[in-house]
N, C-alpha and C positions, 0 to 999 in steps of 0.2 A: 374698410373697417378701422375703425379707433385704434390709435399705436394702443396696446396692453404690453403691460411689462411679462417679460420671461423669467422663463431659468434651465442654463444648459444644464441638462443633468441623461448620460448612459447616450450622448451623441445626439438627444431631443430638444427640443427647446420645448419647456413644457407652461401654461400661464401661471402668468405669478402675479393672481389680484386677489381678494376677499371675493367673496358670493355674488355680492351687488354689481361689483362690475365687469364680472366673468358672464353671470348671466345678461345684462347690458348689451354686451360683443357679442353674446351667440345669436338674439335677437334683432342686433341691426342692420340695417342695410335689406337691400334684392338681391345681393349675389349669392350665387348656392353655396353654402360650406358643411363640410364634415368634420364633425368634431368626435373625437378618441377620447380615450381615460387611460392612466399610464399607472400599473401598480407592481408590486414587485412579482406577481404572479405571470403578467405580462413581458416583465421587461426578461423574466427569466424564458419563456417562450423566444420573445423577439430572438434572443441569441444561437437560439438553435435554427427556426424559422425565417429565413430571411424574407419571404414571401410578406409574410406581418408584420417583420419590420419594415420593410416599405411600404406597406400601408399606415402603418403610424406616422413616419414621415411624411407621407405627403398626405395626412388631413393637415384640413385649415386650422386645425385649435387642437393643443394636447393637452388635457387636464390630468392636476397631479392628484392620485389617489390612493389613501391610505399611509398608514403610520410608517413604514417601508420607506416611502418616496422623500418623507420628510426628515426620518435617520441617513439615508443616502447623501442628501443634500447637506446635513449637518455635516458631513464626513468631507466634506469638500468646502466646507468654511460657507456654504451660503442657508437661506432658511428659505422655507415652503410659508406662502402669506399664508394661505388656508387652504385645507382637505377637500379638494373640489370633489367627492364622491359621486357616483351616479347614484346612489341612495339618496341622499341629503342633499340633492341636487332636484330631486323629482318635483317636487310640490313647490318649491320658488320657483321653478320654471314654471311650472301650470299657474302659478298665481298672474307671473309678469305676463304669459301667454294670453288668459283671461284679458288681464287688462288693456293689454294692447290690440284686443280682438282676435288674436294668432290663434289657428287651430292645429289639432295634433292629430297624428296617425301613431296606432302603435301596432308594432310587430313585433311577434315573436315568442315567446316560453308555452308553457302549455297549455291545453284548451282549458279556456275559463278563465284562466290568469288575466288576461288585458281584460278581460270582461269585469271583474272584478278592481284591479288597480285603476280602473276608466270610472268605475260608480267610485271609487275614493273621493276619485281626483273632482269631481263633477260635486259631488256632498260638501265638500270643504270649496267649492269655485264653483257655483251653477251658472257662470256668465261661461264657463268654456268651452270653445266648442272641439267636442270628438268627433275628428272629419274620418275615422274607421278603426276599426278592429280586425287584427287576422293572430293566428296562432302563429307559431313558427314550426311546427308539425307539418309540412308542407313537401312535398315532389318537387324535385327541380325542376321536373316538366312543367309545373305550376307556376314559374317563377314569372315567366313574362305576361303571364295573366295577374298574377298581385302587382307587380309593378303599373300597369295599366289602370287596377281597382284603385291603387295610391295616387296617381295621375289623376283621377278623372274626380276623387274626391277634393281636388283642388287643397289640399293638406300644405299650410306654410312649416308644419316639423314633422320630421320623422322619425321617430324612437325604434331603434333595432332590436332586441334583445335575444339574438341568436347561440350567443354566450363567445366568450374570445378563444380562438383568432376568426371563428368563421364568420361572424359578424362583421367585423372589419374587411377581410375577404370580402363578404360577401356586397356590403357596399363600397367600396373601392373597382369591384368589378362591375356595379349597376350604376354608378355614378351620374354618368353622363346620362340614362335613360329617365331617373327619376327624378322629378321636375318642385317637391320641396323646397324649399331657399337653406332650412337646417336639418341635416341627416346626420343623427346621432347614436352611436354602438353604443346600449347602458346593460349588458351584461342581465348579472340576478339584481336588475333592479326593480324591475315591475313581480317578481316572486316577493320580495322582503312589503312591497307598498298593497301588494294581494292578500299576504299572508299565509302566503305558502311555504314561506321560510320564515322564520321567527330570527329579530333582528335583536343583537348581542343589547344587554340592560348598559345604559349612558356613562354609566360610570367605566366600565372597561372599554368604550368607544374613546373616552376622553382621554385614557391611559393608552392608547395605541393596539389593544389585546382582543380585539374583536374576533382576531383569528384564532383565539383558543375559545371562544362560542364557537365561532363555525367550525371548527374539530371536534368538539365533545358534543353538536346533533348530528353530525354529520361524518360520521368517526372514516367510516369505508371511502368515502369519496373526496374527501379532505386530507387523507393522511399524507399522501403523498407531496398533495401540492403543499402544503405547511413542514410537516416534519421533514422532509428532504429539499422540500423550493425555500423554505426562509433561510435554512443555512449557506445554502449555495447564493441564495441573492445577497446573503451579508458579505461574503467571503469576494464576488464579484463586485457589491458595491466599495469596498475596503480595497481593490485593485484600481477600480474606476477614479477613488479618491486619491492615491497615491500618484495616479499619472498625472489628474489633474492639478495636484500642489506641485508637483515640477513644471506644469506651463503655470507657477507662480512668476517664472523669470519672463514671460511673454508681458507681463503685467508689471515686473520690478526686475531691472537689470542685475546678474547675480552682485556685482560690485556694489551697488545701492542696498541690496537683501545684507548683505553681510554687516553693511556700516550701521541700516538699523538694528539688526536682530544684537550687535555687540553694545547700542548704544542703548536699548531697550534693557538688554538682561541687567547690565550697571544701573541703568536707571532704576528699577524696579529694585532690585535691592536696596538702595541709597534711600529710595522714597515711600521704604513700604512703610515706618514710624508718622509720617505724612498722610498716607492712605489711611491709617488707621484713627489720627486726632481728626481727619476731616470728614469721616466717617462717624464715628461718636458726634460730631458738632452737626451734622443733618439729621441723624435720630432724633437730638436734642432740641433741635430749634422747630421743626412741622413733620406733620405727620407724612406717613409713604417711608416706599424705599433708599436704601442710600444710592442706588444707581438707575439710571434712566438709559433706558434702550432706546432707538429712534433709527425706523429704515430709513436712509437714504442712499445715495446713488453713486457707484465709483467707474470704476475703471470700465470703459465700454459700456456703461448703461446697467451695468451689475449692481441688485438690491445686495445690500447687507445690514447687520446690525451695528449701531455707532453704539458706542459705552460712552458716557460722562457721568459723572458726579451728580444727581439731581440738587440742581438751583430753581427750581419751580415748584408752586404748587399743583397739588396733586389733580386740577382740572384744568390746567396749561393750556393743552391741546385743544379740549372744545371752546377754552375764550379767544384761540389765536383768529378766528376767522371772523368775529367780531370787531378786531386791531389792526385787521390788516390795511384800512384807510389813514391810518394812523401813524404811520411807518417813518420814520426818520432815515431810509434809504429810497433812494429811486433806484425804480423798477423790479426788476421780479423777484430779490430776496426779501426778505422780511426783517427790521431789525429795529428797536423803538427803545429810545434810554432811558424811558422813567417806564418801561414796562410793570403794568400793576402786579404781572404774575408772578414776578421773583422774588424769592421769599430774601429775607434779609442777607445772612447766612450765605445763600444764592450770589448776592449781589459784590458778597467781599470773594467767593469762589473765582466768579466772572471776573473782578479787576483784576486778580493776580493770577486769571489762568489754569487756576487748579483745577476747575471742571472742567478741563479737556485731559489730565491727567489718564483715565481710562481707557481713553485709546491708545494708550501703547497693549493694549490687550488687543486691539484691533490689528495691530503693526505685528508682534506674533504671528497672530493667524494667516499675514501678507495680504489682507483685505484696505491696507492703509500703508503707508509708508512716513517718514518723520518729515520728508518736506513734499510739496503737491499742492492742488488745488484743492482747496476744502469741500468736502462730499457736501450737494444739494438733498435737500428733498426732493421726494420724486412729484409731487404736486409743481415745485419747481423749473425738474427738467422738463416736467410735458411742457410747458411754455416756451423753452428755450426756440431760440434761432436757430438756423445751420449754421451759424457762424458759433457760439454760444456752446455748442455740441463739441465744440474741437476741446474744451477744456476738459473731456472726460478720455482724452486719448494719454491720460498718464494717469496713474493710481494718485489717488485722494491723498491730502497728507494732512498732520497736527499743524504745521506753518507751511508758509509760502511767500510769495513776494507781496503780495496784497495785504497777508496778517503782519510785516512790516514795515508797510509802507502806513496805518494808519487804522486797518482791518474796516472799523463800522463805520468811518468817515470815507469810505471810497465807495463810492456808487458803482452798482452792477458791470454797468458796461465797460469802466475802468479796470474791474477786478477781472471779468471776460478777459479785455486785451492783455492784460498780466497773468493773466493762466493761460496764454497761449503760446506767449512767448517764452515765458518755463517749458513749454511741451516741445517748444522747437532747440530750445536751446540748455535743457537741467543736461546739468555734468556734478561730479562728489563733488569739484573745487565749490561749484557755486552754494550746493547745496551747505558745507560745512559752510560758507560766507552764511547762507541765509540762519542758520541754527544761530550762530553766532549773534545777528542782528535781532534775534529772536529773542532771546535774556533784555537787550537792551529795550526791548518794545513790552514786554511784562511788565520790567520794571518802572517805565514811563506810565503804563496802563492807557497810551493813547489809543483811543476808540473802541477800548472792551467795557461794552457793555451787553 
């Protein structure tokens, strides 16, 4: 299977891609995999249940779902790419299934349910094929006779929908018998795509609050799991956050946390008259925001969000794949000095550095450090080598030895062998050397562009 990026979160590693390429991995290959959904409903079970927790861990694929998973992770400095729901998940699968010829088996919820969410799926995709239909109303004596129906239909997926944990149970226990390539627990997902459940209006799905629709149809059989499971999962995810910001020191020696977090808090005061004339001067000069977000990759392969100063125009990102022949660095960064995208503005931010000013909001959070390897993209690190990989075994920083020694004049595998040898050898002394060297290489403006 295709490396996909993760994200630890409550002891899971759960995927951490957009739609496209979640669905992509659950699709590829011959080898059987089960894939879970991870929500705060669940992760509160898990901890009483150990039975279903080990079933989560050991599927092939955790998807993160619900507005829950996504507050959880914010609470420990990382972000969820997208809401892999098994709702919102249903019908891109059946489309990419369609496409690729894959058929599906679906089990599970009440009589008529799959009967119904199967003519959905088939009305919106008539290339698909439905290799069968069973309720999940069923005898456990019955059990090794549907396994065999699902077998012999030759089904490349198999949707469960026995509702959590017995779903998971219950394929984690038939595993090996059922012969699928993808077997998949989706809960009330085939009730919301039937219609037997009425799915919360878009606008409270966008806001996180879908679970006060499903409390107000579903008052008696919701109360519990909402009014007494959301508090208790906040209260658990806010324990889970605090342990994981103390293995901040596994990621930044407390000696180094200390020199940025003292050298950060002066800074931010000293430059916040600075933040705010270079702030008015990007309102002033192109349209957009004055700050630009961009995931890229730190410490162990860990996504987070980078903050700078937007010095581009607001369609950067879709011209960059255009430019990338174009490149005034060799090999697999990206770096080009008469870039058309950068707005003027942009271009005096870049000589003197100031668009990297907002990552010490990074440095706060301990997602960055003031001296390190500068965080790639994650388009990036999938290319990286094994050798290549070693520069992500120390936290990301604003400088390093590469930003001055020359920063855009040093080609890739230069910059590699100098981020590796900081990982074997950063100590404070060096680091105050490089911070120092660091004023001297703004002021020069050699190689920022």
């Amino acid at each position: 299977m295709t490396n996909i990026a993760t994200l630890p979160l409550f002891g899971f590693d759960l995927v951490n891609e957009n739609r496209k390429i979640a669905i992509a991995a659950l699709l590829e290959g011959s080898e059987r995999k089960t894939v879970a959904f991870l929500n705060a409903h669940c992760v509160n079970i898990a901890y009483f249940n150990k039975d279903y927790a080990h079933t989560l861990h050991a599927a092939d694929m955790l998807l993160p779902d619900g507005s829950g998973i996504g507050i959880a992770a914010k609470m420990t400095g990382q972000k969820v790419v997208e809401n892999l729901n098994g709702t919102d998940l249903f019908l891109p699968l059946c489309r990419a299934a369609a496409t690729k010829g894959k058929s599906i088996y679906l089990l599970g919820s009440a009589k008529g349910v799959v009967e119904k969410a199967a003519a959905k799926a088939k009305t919106l995709y008539p290339t698909l094929k439905i290799a069968g239909l069973q309720h999940g109303y069923f005898a456990d004596s019955k059990t090794d006779t549907i396994i065999a129906e699902v077998n012999a239909s030759k089904a490349d997926i198999l949707l469960v929908a026995l509702g959590v944990p017995k779903q998971e149970l219950w394929i984690d226990k038939h595993r090996d018998a059922l012969s699928p390539t993808l077997i998949m627990g989706v809960g009330a997902m085939l009730d919301f795509h039937a219609g037997r459940v009425s799915r919360a209006p878009l606008i409270l799905r966008k806001l996180g609050l879908e679970w006060i629709w499903r409390l107000a149809i579903e008052p008696h059989r919701m109360a519990k799991r909402y009014l007494l499971g959301n508090p208790a999962f906040l209260i658990g995810a806010a324990i889970h956050a605090i342990k994981s910001r103390i293995h901040l020191f596994d990621r930044i020696p407390p000696a180094k946390r200390l020199v940025d977090l003292s050298c950060v808090s002066a800074g931010l005061l000293i430059l916040a008259p600075l933040f705010l004339i270079t702030a008015l001067a990007i309102k002033l000069s192109s349209k957009g925001p004055v700050f630009f977000q961009q995931t890229r990759v730190g410490y162990k392969g860990e996504h987070f969000n980078m903050y700078k100063f937007r010095s581009m125009y607001l369609d950067a990102e879709s011209r960059r794949e255009c430019l990338l022949e174009t490149s005034d660095r060799n090999g697999i960064c990206f770096k080009q000095k008469d870039d058309p995208r950068i707005t003027a503005i942009g271009r005096i931010l870049r000589r003197t550095s100031i668009d990297e000013l907002p990552q010490l909001i990074n440095i706060l959070k301990g997602e960055m450090s003031l001296v390190g390897p500068r965080p790639a993209l994650p388009e990036e690190v999938a290319k990286y080598s094994e050798r290549a990989m070693r520069r992500l075994n120390v936290a990301p920083g604003i400088t390093g030895i590469w930003q001055v020694s020359g920063r855009a004049e040093i080609d890739f595998n230069r910059m590699v062998e100098m981020d590796i040898a900081y990982s074997r050898t950063h100590s404070i002394l060096l680091d105050f050397v490089l911070i120092a060297q660091t004023a001297r290489a703004v002021i020069s403006g050699r190689g920022a562009y």
